[in-house]
Each structure stands twice: as structure tokens, then as C-alpha cells.
C-alpha positions as CSV (number, residue, x, y, z in Angstrom):
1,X,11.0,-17.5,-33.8
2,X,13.5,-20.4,-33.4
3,X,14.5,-21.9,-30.1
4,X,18.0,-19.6,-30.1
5,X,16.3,-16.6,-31.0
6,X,14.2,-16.5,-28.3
7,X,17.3,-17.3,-25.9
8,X,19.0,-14.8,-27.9
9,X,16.1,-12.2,-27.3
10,X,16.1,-12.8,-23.9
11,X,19.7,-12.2,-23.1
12,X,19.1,-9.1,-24.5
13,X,16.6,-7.9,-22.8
14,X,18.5,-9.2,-19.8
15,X,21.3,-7.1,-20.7
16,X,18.8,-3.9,-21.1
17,X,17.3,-4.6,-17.4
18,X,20.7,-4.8,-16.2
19,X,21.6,-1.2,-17.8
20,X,18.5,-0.5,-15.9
21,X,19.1,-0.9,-12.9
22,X,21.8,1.9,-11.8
23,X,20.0,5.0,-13.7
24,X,17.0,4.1,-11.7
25,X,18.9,3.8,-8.5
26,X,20.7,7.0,-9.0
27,X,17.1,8.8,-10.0
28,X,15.8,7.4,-6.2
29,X,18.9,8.2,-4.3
30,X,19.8,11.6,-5.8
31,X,16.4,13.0,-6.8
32,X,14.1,11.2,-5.0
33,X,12.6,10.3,-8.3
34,X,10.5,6.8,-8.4
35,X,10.3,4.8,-11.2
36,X,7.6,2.3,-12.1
37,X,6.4,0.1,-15.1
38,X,2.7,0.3,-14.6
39,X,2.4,1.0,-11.3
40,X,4.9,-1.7,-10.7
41,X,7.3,0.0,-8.5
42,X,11.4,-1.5,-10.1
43,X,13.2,0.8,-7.4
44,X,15.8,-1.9,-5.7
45,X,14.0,-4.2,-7.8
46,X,16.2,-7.0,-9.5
47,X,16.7,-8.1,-13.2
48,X,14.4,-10.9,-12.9
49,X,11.3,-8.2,-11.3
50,X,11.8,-5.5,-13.8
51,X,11.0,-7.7,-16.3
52,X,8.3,-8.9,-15.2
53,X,6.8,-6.3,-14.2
54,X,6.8,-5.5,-18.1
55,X,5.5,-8.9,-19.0
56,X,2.6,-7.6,-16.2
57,X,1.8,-5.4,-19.0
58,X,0.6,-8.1,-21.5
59,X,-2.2,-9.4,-19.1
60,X,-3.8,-5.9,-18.4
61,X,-3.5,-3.8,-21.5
62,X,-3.7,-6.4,-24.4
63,X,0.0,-5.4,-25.6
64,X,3.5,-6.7,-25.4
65,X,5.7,-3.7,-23.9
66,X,9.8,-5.0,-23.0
67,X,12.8,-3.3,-21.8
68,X,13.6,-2.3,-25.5
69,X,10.6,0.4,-25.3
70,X,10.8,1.8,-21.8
71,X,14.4,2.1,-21.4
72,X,14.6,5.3,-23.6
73,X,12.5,6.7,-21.6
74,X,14.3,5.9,-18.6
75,X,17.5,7.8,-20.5
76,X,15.5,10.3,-21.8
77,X,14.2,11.0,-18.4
78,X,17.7,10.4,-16.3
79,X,18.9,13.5,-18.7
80,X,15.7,15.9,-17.4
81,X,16.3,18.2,-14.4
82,X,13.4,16.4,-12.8
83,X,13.2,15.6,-8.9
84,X,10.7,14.3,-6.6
85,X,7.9,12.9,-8.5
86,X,7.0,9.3,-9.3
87,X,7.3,8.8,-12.8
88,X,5.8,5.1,-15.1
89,X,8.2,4.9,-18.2
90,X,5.7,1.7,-19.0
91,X,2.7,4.1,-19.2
92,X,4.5,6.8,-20.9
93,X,6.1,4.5,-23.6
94,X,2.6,3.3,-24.3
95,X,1.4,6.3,-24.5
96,X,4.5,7.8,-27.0
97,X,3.8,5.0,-28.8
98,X,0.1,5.4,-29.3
99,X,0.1,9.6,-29.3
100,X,3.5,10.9,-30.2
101,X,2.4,12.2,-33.2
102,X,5.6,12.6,-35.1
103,X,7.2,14.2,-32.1
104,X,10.8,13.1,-30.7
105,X,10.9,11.4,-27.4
106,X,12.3,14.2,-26.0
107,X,9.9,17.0,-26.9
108,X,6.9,14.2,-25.8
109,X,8.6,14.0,-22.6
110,X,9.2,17.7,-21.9
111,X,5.4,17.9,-22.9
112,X,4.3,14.8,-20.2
113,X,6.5,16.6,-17.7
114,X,6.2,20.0,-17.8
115,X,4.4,20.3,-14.3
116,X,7.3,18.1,-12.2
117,X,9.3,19.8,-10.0
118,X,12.6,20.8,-10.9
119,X,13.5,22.0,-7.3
120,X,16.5,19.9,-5.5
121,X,15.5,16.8,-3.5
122,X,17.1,18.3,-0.2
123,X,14.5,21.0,-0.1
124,X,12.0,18.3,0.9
125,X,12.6,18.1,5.1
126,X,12.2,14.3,6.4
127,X,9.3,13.9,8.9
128,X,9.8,12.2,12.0
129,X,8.2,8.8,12.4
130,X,7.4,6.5,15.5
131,X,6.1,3.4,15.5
132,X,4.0,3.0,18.8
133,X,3.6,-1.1,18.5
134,X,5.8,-3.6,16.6
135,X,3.3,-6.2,15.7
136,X,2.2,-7.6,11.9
137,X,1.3,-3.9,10.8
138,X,4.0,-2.2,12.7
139,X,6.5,-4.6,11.0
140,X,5.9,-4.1,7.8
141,X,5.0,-0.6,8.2
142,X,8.9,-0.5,9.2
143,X,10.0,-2.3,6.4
144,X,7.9,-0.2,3.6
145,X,9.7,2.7,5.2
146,X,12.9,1.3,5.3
147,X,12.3,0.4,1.7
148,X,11.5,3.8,0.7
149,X,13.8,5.5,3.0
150,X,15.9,6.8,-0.4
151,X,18.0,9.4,0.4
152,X,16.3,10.5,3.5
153,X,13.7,12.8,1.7
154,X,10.3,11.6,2.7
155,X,9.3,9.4,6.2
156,X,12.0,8.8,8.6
157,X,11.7,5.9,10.9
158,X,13.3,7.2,14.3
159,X,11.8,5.0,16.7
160,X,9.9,1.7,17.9
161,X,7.3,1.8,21.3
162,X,6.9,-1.7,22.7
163,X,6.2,-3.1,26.8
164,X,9.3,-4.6,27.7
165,X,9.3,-8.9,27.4
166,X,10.2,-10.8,29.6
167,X,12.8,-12.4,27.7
168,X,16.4,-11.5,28.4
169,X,17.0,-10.8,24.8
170,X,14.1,-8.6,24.0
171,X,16.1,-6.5,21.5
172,X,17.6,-9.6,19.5
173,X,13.7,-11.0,19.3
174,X,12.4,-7.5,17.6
175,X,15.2,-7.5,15.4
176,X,14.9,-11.2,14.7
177,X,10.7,-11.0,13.7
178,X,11.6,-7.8,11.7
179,X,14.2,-9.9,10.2
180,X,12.3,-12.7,9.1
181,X,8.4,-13.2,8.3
182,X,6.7,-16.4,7.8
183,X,4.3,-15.1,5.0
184,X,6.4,-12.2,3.9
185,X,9.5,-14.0,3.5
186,X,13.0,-12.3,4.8
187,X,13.6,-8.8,5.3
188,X,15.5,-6.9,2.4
189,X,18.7,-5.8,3.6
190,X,21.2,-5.9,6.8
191,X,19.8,-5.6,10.4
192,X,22.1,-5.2,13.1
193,X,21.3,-4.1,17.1
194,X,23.0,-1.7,19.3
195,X,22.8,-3.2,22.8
196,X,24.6,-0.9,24.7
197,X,22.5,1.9,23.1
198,X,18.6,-0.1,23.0
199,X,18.5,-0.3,18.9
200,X,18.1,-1.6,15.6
201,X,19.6,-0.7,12.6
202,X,18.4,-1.4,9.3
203,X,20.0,-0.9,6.2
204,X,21.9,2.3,7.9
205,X,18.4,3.4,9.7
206,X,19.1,4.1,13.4
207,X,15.7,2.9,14.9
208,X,15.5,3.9,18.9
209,X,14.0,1.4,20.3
210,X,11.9,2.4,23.3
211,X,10.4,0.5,26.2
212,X,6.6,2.4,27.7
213,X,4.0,1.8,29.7
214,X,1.8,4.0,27.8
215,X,1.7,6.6,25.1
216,X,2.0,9.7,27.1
217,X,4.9,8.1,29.3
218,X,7.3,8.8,26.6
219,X,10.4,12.0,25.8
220,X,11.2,11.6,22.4
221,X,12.9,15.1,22.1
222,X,15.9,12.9,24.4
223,X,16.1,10.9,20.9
224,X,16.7,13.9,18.6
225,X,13.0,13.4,17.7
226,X,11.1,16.3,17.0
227,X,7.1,17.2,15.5
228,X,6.9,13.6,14.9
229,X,4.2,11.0,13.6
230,X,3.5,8.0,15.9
231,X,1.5,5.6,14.3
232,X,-0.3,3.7,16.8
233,X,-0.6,-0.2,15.6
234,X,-1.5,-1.7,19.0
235,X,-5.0,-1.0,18.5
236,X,-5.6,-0.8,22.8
237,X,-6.5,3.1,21.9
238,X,-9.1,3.8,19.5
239,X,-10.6,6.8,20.3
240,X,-10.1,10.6,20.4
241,X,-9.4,10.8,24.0
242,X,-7.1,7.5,24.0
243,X,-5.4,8.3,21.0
244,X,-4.8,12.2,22.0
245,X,-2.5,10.5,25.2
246,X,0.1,10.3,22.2
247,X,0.1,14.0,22.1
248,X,0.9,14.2,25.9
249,X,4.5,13.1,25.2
250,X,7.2,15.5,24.1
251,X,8.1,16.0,20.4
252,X,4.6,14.5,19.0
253,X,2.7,16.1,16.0
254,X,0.2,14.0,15.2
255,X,-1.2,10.3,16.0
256,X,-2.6,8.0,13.7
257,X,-4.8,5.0,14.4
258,X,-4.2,2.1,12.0
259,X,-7.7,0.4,13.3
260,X,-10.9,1.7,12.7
261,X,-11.4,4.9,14.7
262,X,-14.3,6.2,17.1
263,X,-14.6,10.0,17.2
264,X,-11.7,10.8,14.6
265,X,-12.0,11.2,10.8
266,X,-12.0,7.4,9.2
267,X,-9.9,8.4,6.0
268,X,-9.1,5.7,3.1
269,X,-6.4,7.2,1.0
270,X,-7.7,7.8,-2.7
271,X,-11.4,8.4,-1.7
272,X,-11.5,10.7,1.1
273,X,-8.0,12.1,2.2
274,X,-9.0,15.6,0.8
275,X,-11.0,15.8,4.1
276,X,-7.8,15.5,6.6
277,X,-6.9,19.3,8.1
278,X,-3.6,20.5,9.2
279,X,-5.6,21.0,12.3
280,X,-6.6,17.2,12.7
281,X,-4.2,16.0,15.1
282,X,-5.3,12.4,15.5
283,X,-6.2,10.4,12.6
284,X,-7.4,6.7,11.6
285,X,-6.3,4.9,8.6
286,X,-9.5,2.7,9.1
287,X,-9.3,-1.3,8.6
288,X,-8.0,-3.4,6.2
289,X,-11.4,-4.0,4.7
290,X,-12.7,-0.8,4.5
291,X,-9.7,0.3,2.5
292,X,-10.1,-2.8,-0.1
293,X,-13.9,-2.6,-0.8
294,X,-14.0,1.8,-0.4
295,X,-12.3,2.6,-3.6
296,X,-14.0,0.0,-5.5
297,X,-17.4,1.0,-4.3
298,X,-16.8,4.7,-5.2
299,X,-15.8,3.9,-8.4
300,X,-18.6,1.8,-9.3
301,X,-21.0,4.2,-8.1
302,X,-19.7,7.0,-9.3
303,X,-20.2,5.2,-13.1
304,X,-23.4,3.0,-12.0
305,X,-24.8,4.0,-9.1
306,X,-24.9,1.9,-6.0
307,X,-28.7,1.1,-4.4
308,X,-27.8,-1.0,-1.8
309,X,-25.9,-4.3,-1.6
310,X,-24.2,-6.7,0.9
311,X,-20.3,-7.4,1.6
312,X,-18.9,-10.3,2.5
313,X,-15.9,-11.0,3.8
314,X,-13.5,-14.1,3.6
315,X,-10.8,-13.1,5.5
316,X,-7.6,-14.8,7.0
317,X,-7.7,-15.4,11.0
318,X,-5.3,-13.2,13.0
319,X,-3.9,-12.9,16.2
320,X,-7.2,-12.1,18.3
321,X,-8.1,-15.4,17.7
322,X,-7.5,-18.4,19.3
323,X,-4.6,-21.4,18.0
324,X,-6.6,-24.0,19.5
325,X,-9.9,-24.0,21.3
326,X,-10.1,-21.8,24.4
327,X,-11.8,-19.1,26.1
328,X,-12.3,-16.2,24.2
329,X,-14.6,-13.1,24.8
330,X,-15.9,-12.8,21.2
331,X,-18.8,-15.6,19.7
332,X,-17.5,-18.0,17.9
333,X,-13.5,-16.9,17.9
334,X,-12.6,-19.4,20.8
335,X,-12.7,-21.7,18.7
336,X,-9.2,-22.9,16.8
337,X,-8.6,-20.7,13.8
338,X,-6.6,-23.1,11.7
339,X,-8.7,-25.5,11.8
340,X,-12.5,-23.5,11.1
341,X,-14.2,-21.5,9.3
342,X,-15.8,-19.0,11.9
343,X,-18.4,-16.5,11.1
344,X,-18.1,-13.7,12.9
345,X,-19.7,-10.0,12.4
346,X,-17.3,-7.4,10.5
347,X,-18.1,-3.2,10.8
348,X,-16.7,-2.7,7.2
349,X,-19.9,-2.3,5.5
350,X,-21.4,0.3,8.2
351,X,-17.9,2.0,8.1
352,X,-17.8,2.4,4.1
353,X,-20.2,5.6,4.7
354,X,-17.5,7.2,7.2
355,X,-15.3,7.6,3.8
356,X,-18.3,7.2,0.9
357,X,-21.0,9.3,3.6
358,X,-23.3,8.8,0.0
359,X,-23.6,4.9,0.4
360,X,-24.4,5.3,4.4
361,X,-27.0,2.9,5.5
362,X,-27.1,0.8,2.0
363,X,-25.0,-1.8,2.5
364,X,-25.0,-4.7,5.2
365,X,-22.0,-7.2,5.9
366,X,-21.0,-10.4,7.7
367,X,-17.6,-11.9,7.6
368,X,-16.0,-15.6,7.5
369,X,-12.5,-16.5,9.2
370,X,-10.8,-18.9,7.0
371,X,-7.8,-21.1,8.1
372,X,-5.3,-19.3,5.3
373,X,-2.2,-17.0,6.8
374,X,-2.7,-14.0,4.9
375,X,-4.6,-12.2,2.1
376,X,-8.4,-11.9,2.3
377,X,-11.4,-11.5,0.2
378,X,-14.6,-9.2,0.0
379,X,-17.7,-10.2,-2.3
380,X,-19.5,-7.3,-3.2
381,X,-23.0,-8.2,-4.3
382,X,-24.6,-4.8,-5.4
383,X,-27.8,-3.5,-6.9
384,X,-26.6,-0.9,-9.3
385,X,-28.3,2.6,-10.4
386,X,-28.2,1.3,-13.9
387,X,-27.9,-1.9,-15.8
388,X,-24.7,-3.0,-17.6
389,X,-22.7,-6.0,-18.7
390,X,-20.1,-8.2,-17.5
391,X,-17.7,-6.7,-20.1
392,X,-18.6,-2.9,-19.5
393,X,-17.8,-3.6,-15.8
394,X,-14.5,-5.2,-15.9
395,X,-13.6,-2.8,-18.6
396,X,-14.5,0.1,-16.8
397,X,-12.8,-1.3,-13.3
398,X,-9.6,-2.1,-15.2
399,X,-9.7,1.4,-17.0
400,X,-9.9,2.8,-12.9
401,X,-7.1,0.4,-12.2
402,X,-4.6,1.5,-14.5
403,X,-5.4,5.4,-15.4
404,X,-7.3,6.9,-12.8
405,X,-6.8,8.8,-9.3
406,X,-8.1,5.4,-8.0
407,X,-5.2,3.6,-9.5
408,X,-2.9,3.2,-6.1
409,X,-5.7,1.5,-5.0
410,X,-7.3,-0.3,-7.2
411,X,-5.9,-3.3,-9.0
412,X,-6.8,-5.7,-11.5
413,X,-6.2,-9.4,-12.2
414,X,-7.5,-11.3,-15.2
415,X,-5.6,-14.8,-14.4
416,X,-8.2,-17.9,-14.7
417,X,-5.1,-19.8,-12.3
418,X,-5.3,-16.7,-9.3
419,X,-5.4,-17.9,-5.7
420,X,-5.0,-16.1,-2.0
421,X,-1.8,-17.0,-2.5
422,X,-0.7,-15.1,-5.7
423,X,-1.6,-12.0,-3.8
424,X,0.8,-11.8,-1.2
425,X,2.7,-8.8,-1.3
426,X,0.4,-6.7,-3.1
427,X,0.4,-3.3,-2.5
428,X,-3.3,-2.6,-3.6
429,X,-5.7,-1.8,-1.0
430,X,-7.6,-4.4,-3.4
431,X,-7.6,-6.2,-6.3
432,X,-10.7,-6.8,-8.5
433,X,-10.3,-10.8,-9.8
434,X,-12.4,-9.9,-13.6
435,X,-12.8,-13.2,-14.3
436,X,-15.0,-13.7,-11.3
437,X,-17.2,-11.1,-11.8
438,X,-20.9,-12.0,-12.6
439,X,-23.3,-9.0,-14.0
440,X,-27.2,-9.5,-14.2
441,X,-28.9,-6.4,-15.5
442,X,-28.7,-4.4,-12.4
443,X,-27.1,-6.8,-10.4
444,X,-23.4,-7.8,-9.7
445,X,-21.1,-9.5,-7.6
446,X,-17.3,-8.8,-7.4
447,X,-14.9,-10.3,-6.0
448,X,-11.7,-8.2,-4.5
449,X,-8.7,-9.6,-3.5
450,X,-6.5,-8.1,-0.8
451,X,-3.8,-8.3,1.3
452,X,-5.0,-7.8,4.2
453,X,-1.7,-7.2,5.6
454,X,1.0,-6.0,3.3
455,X,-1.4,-3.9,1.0
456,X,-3.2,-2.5,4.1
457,X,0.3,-1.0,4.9
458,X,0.9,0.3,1.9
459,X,-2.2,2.1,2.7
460,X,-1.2,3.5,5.8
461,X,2.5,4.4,4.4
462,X,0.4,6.5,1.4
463,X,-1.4,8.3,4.6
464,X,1.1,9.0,5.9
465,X,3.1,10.4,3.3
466,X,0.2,12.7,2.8
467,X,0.3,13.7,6.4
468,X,4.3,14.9,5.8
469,X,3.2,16.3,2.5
470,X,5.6,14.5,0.6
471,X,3.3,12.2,-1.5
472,X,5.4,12.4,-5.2
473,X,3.0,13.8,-7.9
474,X,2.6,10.8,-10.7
475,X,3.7,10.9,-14.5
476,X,2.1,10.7,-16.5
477,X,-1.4,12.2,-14.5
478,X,-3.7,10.7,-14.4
479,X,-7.4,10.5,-15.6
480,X,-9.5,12.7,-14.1
């Protein structure tokens, strides 16, 4: 193809992303419809991200797929009396491509579709949400939500808990580290604060903010809050009885822990979320760590068997630690974090059997504090049931990425340029680097990316959403 061609090509496709855009916004807004390109989310996405996250499609399937195929669908689709579900035009073009069998778009459609709700978005009741800390998690916890706030028909965030600073602007320093993140780059949107009235406002989200002592010291019913999810994100309370203080304070449903919890149901969404209650009033989303390696072990031993195995963890430093040598309670984590490597212990691989109970006492773990920002790695080296090959794994792990329940969870990256770096922002609880992956017989080591902070989140959001019941049933479903 000559040199205008391609130019040519690519203004068209331009032009196609641009028609994009609206339909999908409409779908979000009015019918609280997601759309995604393999699980690349394109709602309030820009030209430029929608399509690339097509191009995405290239490195994972071994196909080209562009605007040209996936934007009949996304007609197709806007013309359907569907609401509330979360719907991957790339997957399904792929898949009308590959199976459609003579049939016209819109009878494969009606076919993929047939089980999505039809009933009006507004049926769907908002639930309540209170952040109780505004820290690295809390922040971007706020700005998922405020991301997927849509048209008001899943979480709503009411409310931030903090101590009061001692600064005289308290309020403008919130807004101001919500507004701006020196690894996550600038918040998406308008923030504005309410003085007179003690809030933020977010792109048209009226966020109380509320000064407390302690989680049962709060009224939120004097808010207009009502049956209302705090997520606690200070970690100070970890266990049943600490966390169940949260329950003391008017117009509180439930509290969940996003640390690792002592006494409460540990739950990793995708792997053990079938095992939360309605009557399980305080939860834990576990760590950051336990959510990137969980889904990855449980799918490797659900195909191979796991005998036992070691984790290890090369993981960003964070705020427990110290900027500079000083005193510090912990071995090893007095010393000055961007300028070490500090080996320190890590509970992830004793707390994999609190959401895999099948793998309990088989693996052992250790972790390493590395002078990078953000975005972490585990090392899996695991003695399988059964051997297999370097090619049969990565196939396998990138055939759990992309089609199965695990596929919120898991992702996959085949790039031979990948650093931390490149992983920022993901919203995987963990991404499995393929090209890294070494397979002796019975033996392998992965290696998983994560973010140990942004994809967390997205963990905890997904929790969450299952907590309010309003977690969007995916198109097309996936592999069982």
C-alpha cells in the first residue's frame, strides 16, 4: 500500500471512531449499556483510544480487526432494545466473522443477545457509597466511580471520611490530590469545592465530605445517605470487631476492608465471590497481591494441577515505608525506599488458600521493595500436577485471558519491549508477560504484572458492584 493510501486508510478509520464515539455515549448514559473492544473499555474514551484498543487486538489474537468491522455492530446493537449489560463489539465481530454462518448481522446478534435485559435502566436503584479514607486506594477508587457513574444507575459516590488536617485549606488539598496524581496523571473531568457546604464536586457528583474521629462517630442519614457501602481504605481496622464499628453509624449496610482481612471472608473477585452472603455485613477485598497471583493460580491448576510452588514478589515501595532512613517498626523498612531494594516478608502466598482453600499450605513467599512508583510483579515458580510446554501454557493463559470467567482478571501481554512502566493503568488484577514464561516438564515460572494500585481498584470497584448487585452480565458470555 502506497504512502497516501495508508494516510488515506487512516483518515478513514478516523472518521469511523469519530461516528463512534456518540452512539457509545448515548448506549452508557441512556441504557447503562458498556461497550468494549476486547475487554478494552472505549466508554468516554477518545478517537486516538478506540483505535487502539482495536490495534490491541492484533497482538493477542493473531488478527487485524479495525473500526470498519466493529462499528456495525455497534449500529446494529444501538438499534436493539438492550439495557444494562456490558457488551465487546470486538469479540462479537470476530466471532460473526468466524461463525456467522450465512446469517445477517442482525439475526447473529439477536442470537448472541437473546439473554440481555431489555428492562429500562432506571429500574436499577443506585447504591449508596462512602469512602471511609482518601489515600492512593481511596483516590482512585473515587475516580473509577466517578468514571463509571453513567447515568446514576450503579455505585454512587455520596461521601468522603477523613481526620481533619491541620492545614487551613483542608478541602482545596483533597480536591487538589484527587485532581492531580503523580503516577496516574490528571483527573478526567471538572472538580470544583463547596466551602460553605464541606464538598467536592466532580464532574456533577456531589461528594460530602466529612471530618471523624472514628467510624462509628459518624450520621450519614443527615447527608441523604441511606443503606450505604463504606469502604474502609485506611487500613487502621482490619478485623471483624474493628471493621463492624462502621456499622455503629447511622445509614450503613455493609463495610468493606480493602486490606487483607482477619476474621472476615478474604474474597478476590472472579475466583471466590460466589461465597459472599447477603448476610455478610463486613467484607475484605484482600491485597493487591493476592488478587494478581489468585486468578492465575486457579486457572493453572484447574488445567495442570498446582503441587506446591513459591511466590515472589517485586513490588513498588509505598507509604509505610520510609523516604529516607529512619526509625521504623518493621525489619528492614527504615531504610530509604527510593533508594533500596528491601526484602521484607509478604502474607500473599499463605493468603491465596483464603480464596483457592485447595492450594492451602503449598505455596511459600517472600517479597522485594523496589525503588519504582507503581506497578509490581509476582514470580510464580510452580510444580505442576502434570507436564506441559511453554507454548501449551501461554496458550492456555491467553485463551483464560480473553474468553473465560477469568477474563476481568486476567490479562495477557506478548510484547518483547514491556516494562513496569507500560502497565500503569491497567485494570487487570494481573497481567501474565508470555514471553517470560519458562516451562520445564513439570516445572514453570510466570511472571505477572500488576498494578498494584490502579488495577487493585478496579478490583475492589468489581466487588463492590457485586455487593449492589449491579455487575452488567458480558456479551458475548463467556467460556465456561
Amino acid at each position: 500500500m502506497s504512502q497516501e493510501l495508508i494516510f488515506t486508510d487512516w483518515k478513514a478509520r478516523e472518521a469511523i471512531a469519530e461516528a463512534m464515539v456518540p452512539l457509545v455515549g448515548r448506549l452508557y448514559r441512556d441504557r447503562n449499556v458498556e461497550i468494549s473492544v476486547y475487554g478494552r473499555l472505549i466508554v468516554k474514551r477518545s478517537v486516538i483510544n478506540i483505535l487502539k484498543a482495536h490495534r490491541f487486538v492484533r497482538q493477542v489474537e493473531g488478527q487485524e480487526i479495525s473500526v470498519v468491522d466493529t462499528f456495525p455492530v455497534l449500529e446494529a446493537v444501538a438499534e436493539m432494545d438492550v439495557t444494562n449489560a456490558h457488551i465487546d463489539i470486538g469479540k462479537l465481530a470476530v466471532k460473526f466473522r468466524d461463525e456467522g454462518n450465512g446469517r445477517t448481522l442482525q439475526a447473529f446478534l439477536q442470537a448472541e443477545l437473546a439473554d440481555a435485559s431489555t428492562e429500562p435502566a432506571e429500574a436499577h436503584e443506585s447504591t449508596d457509597v462512602v469512602l471511609y479514607g482518601f489515600g492512593r486506594i481511596g483516590r482512585l477508587l473515587a475516580r473509577l466511580m466517578l468514571d463509571r457513574a453513567g447515568g446514576g444507575h450503579s455505585l454512587r459516590l455520596r461521601a468522603i471520611v477523613v481526620r481533619k488536617g491541620k492545614a487551613d485549606n483542608d478541602l482545596e488539598k483533597r480536591a487538589s490530590l484527587l485532581r492531580r496524581d503523580s503516577v496516574h496523571g490528571s483527573f478526567k473531568g471538572t472538580i470544583q469545592i463547596d466551602e460553605e457546604n464541606n464538598a467536592i464536586i466532580a464532574n456533577g457528583n456531589y461528594i460530602q465530605v466529612i471530618f471523624a474521629e472514628g467510624p462509628d462517630k459518624v450520621d450519614y442519614t443527615q447527608y441523604g445517605i441511606k443503606n450505604a457501602l463504606v469502604i474502609d481504605n485506611t487500613g487502621i481496622w482490619r478485623d471483624e470487631a474493628g471493621l463492624s464499628l462502621h456499622l455503629q453509624s447511622k445509614g450503613v449496610a455493609r463495610a468493606l476492608l480493602t486490606a487483607p482481612g482477619k476474621g472476615v471472608k478474604n474474597i478476590v473477585m472472579g475466583v471466590n465471590h460466589q461465597d459472599v452472603s447477603d448476610d455478610d455485613r463486613v467484607l475484605s477485598a484482600a491485597s493487591c497481591t493476592t488478587n494478581a497471583i489468585v486468578p492465575v493460580l486457579k486457572a493453572v491448576n484447574d488445567q495442570f494441577g498446582v503441587e506446591n510452588g513459591h511466590v515472589e514478589t517485586v513490588h513498588s515501595y509505598t507509604n509505610d515505608q520510609n523516604l529516607i532512613d529512619n526509625y521504623h517498626k518493621g525489619d528492614r523498612r527504615g531504610r530509604a525506599a527510593a533508594l533500596n531494594m528491601v526484602l521484607t516478608e509478604t502474607g500473599a502466598a499463605k493468603a491465596v488458600a483464603k480464596a483457592l482453600p485447595e492450594l492451602e499450605g503449598k505455596l511459600t513467599g517472600n517479597a522485594i521493595r523496589v525503588p519504582t512508583p507503581n506497578v509490581s510483579m509476582a514470580i510464580l515458580n510452580l510444580n505442576l500436577g502434570k507436564e506441559t510446554d511453554k507454548e501449551e501454557l501461554n496458550n492456555y493463559l491467553r485463551e483464560a485471558a480473553l474468553h473465560s470467567e477469568l477474563q476481568k482478571q486476567i490479562d495477557y501481554s506478548n510484547s518483547p519491549e514491556a516494562v513496569s512502566s507500560d502497565f500503569v493503568g491497567s485494570r487487570a488484577a494481573g497481567v501474565v508477560d508470555a514471553l517470560a514464561t519458562i516451562v520445564d516438564g513439570n516445572r514453570c515460572v510466570l511472571y505477572v504484572w500488576y498494578d498494584n494500585e490502579f488495577g487493585y481498584s478496579c478490583q475492589v470497584v468489581r466487588m463492590a458492584q457485586h455487593l449492589a448487585k449491579c455487575t452488567l452480565d458480558a456479551f458475548p458470555k463467556a467460556k465456561a
